[in-house]
C-alpha positions in Angstrom: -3.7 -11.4 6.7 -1.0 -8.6 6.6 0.9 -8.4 9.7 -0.1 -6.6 12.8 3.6 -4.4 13.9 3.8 -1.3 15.5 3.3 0.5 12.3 -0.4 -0.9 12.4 -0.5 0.0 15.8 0.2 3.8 15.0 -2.8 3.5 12.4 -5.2 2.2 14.4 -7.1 5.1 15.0 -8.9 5.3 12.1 -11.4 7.9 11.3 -15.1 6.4 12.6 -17.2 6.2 9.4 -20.1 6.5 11.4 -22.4 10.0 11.6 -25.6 11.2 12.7 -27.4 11.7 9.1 -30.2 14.3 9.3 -32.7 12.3 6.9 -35.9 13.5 5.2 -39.3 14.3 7.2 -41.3 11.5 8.5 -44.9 11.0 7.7 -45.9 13.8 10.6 -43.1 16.3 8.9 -40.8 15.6 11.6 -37.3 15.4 11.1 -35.4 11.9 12.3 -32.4 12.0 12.7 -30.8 8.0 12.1 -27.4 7.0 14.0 -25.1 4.4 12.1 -23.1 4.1 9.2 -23.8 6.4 6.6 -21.7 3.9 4.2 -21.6 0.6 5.2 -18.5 -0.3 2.8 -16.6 2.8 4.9 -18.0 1.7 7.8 -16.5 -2.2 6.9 -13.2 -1.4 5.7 -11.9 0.9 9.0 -13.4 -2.4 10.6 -11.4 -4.5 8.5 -8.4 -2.3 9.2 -8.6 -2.2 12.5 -8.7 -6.4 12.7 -5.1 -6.2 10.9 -7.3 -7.0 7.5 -5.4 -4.2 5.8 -6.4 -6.1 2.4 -9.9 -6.7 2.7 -10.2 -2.8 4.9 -8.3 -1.2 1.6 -10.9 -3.1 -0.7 -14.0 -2.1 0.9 -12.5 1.4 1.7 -11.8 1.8 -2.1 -15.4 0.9 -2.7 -17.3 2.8 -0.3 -15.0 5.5 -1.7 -16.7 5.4 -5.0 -20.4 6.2 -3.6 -19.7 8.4 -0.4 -21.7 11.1 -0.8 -20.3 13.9 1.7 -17.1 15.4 3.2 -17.2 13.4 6.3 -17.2 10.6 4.0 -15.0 11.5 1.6 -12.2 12.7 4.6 -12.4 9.5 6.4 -12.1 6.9 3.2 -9.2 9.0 2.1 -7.8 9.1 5.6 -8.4 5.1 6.5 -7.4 4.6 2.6 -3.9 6.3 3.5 -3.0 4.2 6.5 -4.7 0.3 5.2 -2.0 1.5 2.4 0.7 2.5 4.2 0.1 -1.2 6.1 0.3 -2.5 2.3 3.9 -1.1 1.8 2.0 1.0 -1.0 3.5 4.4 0.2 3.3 6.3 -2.9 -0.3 5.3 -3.0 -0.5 5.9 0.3 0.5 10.1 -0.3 -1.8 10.3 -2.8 -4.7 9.6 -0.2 -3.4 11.6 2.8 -2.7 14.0 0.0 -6.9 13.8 -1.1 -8.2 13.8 2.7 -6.0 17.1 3.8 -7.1 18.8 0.9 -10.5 17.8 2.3 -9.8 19.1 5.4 -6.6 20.6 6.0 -7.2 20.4 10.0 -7.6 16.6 9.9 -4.1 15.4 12.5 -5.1 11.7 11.5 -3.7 12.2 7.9 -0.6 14.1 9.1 0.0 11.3 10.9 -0.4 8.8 8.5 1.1 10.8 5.5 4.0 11.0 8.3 4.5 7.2 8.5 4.2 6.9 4.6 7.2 9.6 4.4 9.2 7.7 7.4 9.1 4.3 4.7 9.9 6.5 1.5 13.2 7.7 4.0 11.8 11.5 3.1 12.3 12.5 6.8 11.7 16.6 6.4 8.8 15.6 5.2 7.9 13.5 7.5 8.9 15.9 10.7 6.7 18.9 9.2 3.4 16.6 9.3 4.1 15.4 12.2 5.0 18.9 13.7 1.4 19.8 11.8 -0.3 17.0 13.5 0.9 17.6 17.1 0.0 21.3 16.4 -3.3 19.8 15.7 -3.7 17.9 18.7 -0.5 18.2 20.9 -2.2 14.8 23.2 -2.7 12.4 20.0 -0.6 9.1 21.1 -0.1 7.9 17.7 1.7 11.3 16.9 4.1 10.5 19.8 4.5 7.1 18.2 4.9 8.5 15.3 7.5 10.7 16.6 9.8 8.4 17.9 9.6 6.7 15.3 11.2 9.1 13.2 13.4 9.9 16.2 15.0 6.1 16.1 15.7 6.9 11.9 17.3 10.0 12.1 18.8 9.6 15.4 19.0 6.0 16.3 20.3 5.1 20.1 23.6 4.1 20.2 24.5 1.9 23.1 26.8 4.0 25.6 27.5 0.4 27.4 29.3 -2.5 26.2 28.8 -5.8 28.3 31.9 -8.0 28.1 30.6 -11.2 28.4 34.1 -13.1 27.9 34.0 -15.8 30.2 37.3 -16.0 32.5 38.4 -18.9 34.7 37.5 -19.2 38.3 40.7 -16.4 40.0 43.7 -18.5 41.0 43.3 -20.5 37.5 46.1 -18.7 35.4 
């Protein structure tokens, strides 16, 4: 299992693969409408992601990416397919699918984000600012933005410490 830092933290928020599908009329011509996954594999690898599985979460992701059958869909594979990779250290990959789900939606904060953190590794910080500036445009209260943030904050412009602790030891006073 990959490990679980405050990188996975800032993913965590994965786009819910679940929606309300509107699915054919029942026997009486009425409509039903069923709640739950409308692709289990989706549904499984944010799951999977969210445990800190980023392995097994890309895997399923990859595969419930091959028979998603609508925008939501699509949008939150591509989006949860961006950050289980980014967890993977796979950041070029990683673009590729922030790059797929903003095409999708070009609204969607949750891939700014993570197409942000995947720019932060690759050390292309403009980059990285602009979607993060894009995301918080998006949704000025989103947390893992502000993570996000200061985490580009501590690589451009890392705290230096403005007090230095002498911790010398001297003899009891009188003892020179």
């Amino acid at each position: 299992m990959m490990r679980f830092t405050r990188l996975a933290f800032v993913l965590l928020f994965l786009v819910p693969a679940v929606v309300a599908a509107q699915q054919p009329a029942n026997d009486e011509g009425q409509a039903r409408t069923v709640i739950g996954p409308s692709n289990a594999d989706l549904a499984d690898g944010a799951a999977a992601l969210r445990a800190g599985d980023a392995v097994e979460g890309v895997r399923l992701t990859e595969r419930g990416l091959r028979s998603a059958s609508n925008e939501r869909d699509r949008l939150a594979g591509y989006s949860n397919l961006c950050a289980g990779l980014v967890i993977l250290d796979r950041y070029e990959e990683a673009l590729e699918s922030c790059n797929t789900a903003i095409a999708i939606n070009n609204r969607h904060w949750r891939s700014y984000n993570n197409r942000a953190l995947a720019y932060l590794k690759l050390g292309r910080y403009s980059e990285a600012e602009r979607d993060i500036q894009r995301g918080q445009e998006l949704n000025p209260d989103a947390r893992t933005l502000k993570v996000v943030k200061s985490m580009y904050l501590d690589a451009v412009d890392p705290v230096t410490p403005s007090v230095i602790i002498d911790d010398r030891r001297q003899g009891p006073p009188g003892d020179n």
